[in-house]
C-alpha positions in Angstrom: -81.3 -100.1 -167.6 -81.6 -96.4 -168.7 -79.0 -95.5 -171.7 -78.2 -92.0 -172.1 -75.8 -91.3 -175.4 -73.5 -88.1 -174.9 -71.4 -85.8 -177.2 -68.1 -86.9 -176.0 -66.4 -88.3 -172.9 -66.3 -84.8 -171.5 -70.2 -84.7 -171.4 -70.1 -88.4 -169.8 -67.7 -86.8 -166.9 -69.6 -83.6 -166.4 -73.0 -85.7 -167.1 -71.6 -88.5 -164.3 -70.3 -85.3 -161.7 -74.3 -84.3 -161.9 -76.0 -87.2 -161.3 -73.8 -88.4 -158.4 -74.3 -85.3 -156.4 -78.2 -85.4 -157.5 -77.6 -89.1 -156.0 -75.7 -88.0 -153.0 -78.7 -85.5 -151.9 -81.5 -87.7 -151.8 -79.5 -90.3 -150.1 -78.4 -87.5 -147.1 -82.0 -86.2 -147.2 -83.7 -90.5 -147.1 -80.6 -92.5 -144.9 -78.7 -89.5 -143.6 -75.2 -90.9 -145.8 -74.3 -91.0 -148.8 -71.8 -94.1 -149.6 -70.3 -94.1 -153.2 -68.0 -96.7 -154.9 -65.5 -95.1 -157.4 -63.6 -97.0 -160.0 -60.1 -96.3 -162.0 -59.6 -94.7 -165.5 -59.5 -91.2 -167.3 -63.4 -90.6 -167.8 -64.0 -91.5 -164.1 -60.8 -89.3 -162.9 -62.2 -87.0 -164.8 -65.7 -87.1 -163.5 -64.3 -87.2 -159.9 -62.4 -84.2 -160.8 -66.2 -82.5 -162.0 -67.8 -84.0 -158.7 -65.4 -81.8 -156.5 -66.9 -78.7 -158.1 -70.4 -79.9 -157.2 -73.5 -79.3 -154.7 -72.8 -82.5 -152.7 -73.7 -82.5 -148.7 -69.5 -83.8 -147.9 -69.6 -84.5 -144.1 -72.3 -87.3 -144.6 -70.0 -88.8 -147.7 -67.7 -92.4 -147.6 -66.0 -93.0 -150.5 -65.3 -96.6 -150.9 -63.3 -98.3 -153.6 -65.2 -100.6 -156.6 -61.4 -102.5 -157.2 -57.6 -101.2 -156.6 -53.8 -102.9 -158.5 -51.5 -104.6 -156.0 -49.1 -101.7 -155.8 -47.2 -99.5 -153.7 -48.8 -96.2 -152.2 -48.4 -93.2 -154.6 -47.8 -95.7 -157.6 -49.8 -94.0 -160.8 -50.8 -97.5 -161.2 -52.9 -97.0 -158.0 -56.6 -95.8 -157.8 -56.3 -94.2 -154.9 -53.2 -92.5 -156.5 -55.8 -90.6 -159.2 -58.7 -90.6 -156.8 -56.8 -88.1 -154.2 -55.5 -86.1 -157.1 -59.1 -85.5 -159.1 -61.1 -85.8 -155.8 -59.4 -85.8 -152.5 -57.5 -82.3 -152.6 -60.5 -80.4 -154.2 -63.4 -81.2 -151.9 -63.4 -81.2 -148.0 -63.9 -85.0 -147.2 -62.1 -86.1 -143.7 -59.5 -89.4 -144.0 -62.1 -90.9 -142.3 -64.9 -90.4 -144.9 -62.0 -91.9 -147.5 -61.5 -96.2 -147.0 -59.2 -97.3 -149.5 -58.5 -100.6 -150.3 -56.1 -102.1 -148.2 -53.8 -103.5 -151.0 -50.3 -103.0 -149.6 -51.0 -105.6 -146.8 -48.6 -108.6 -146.3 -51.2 -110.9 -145.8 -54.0 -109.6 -149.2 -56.5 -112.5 -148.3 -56.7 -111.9 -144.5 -56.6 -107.5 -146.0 -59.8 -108.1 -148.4 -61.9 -109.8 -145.6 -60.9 -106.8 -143.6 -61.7 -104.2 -146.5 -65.6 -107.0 -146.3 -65.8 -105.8 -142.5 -64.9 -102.3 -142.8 -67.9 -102.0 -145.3 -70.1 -103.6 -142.9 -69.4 -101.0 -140.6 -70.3 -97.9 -142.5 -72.7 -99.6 -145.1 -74.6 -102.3 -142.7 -75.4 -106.1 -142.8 -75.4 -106.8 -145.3 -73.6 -103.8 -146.7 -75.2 -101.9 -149.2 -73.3 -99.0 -151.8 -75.7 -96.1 -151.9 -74.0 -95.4 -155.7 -71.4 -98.1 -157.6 -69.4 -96.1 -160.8 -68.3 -98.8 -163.2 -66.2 -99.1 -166.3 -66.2 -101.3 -169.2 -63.4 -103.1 -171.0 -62.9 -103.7 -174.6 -62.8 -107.5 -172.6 -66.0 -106.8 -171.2 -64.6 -106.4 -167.9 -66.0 -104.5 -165.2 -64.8 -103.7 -161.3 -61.9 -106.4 -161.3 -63.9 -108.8 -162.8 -62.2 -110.3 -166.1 -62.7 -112.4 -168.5 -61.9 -116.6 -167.1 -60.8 -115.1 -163.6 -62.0 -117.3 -160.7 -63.3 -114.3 -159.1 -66.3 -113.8 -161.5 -68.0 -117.2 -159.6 -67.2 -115.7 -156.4 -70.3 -115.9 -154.2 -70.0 -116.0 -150.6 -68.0 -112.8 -149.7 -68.5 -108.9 -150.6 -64.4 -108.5 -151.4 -62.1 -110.8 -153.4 -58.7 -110.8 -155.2 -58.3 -111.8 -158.9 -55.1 -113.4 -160.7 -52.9 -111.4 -162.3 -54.4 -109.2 -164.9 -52.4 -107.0 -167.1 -49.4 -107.4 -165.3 -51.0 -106.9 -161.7 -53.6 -108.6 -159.6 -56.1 -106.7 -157.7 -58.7 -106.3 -155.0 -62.4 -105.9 -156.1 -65.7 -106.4 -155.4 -67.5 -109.3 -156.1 -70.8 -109.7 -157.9 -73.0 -109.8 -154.4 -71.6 -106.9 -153.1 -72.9 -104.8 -156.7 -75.7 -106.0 -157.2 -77.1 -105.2 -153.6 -76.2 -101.4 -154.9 -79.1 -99.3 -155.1 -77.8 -97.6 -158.1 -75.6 -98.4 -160.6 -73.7 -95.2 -163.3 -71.7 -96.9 -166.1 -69.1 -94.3 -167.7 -68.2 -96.0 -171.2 -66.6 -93.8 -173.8 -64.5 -94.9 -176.6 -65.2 -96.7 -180.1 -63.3 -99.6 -178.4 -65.8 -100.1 -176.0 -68.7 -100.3 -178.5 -69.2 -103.6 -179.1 -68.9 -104.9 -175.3 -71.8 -101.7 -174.7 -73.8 -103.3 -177.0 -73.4 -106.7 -175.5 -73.8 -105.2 -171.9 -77.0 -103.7 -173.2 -78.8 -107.2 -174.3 -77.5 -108.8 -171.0 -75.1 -111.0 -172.2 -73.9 -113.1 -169.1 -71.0 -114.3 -171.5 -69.2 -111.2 -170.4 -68.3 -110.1 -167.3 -69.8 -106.6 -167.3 -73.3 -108.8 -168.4 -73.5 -110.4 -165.0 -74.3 -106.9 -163.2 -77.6 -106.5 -162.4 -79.5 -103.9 -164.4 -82.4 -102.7 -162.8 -81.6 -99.3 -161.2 -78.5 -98.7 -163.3 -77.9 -95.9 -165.7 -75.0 -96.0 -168.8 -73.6 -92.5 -169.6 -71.8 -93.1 -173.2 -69.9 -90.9 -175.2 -71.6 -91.0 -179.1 -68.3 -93.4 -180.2 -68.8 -95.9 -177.6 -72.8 -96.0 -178.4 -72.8 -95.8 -182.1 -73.8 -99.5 -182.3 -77.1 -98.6 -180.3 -78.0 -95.9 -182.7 -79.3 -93.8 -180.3 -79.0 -89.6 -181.4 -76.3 -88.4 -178.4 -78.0 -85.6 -176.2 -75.6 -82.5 -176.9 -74.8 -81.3 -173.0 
């Protein structure tokens, strides 16, 4: 795992927007398609927003979801919600380059073996994510997966849904379906994340983020979140 220790969390998102579309490129020019997993939260949003802005080869683009809240459509609590706003409505990705979680279905077990088959479709058998963006928790978390949840031994399926976790439960993917990725970018930025980065960094399988498989991954940090690795932070 590569570790590259930035100024701030601005540098992570502008850092993140780069190598995605540098990603995005040599996939179109190897496979022909580009398929990218995008998580939730303000660095990421951010990123996204930084992506739009970017060289990136759109009509061979799917944009596929790392984990999404049980919540109604348009709810801010919603990934989808903050992924149309930073992405969506600045770049010129079709509806049917975009497949979102389908987490307002009646019926969310029969939805996430659904969400499974829809990434067989555009990804292959077994399905494979081109790019996953992940996230740390203070927790350790990562995706959906949290600390005791029964999803983290999850084994036989690419798309699971967790217990309630800070007030909601969600639809993520599992452990299989990451760590066939052929790259990983991990956007971690705040002191609060520090230790958990450090922990993620010796692969410590005690926390959920530890269980992701490291080869072909990259960390972006901001210089709070990777004091602890005492690494000088590139200024970009």
């Amino acid at each position: 795992m590569r570790i590259k220790a930035l100024l701030d969390a601005d540098a992570v998102a502008r850092v993140g927007a780069a190598f995605t579309a540098g990603e995005a490129r040599g996939a179109v020019a190897a496979r022909g398609r580009f398929i990218m997993a995008v998580s939730g939260g303000h660095t990421p949003w951010a990123m996204l927003r930084a992506l739009a802005d970017q060289d990136v080869p759109w009509p061979d683009v799917h944009v596929v979801q790392v984990d999404e809240r049980v919540a109604p459509a348009g709810h801010p609590d919603r990934n989808l919600t903050h992924l149309q706003e930073s992405l969506l409505a600045h770049c010129p990705l079709r509806p049917e380059q975009v497949h979102a979680m389908p987490v307002e279905s009646p019926d969310l077990e029969s939805a996430s073996a659904e969400y499974a088959a829809t990434l067989q479709k555009i990804a292959g058998i077994p399905a494979v994510l081109d790019l996953a963006h992940l996230g740390l928790g203070p927790d350790g978390h990562t995706a959906s997966l949290v600390p005791a949840d029964p999803v983290l031994d999850v084994t036989g399926v690419d798309v699971a849904l967790t217990g309630p976790y800070q007030g909601r439960r969600r639809m993520t993917l599992t452990y299989p379906m990451l760590n066939r990725s052929r790259r990983i970018v991990w956007l971690v930025t705040g002191r609060e994340k520090a230790e958990m980065l450090a922990r993620l960094c010796e692969s410590d399988r005690s926390i959920p983020a530890g269980r992701v498989r490291q080869q072909q991954a990259v960390v972006l940090a901001d210089r709070e979140a990777a004091s602890p690795l005492r690494r000088e932070p590139s200024r970009r």
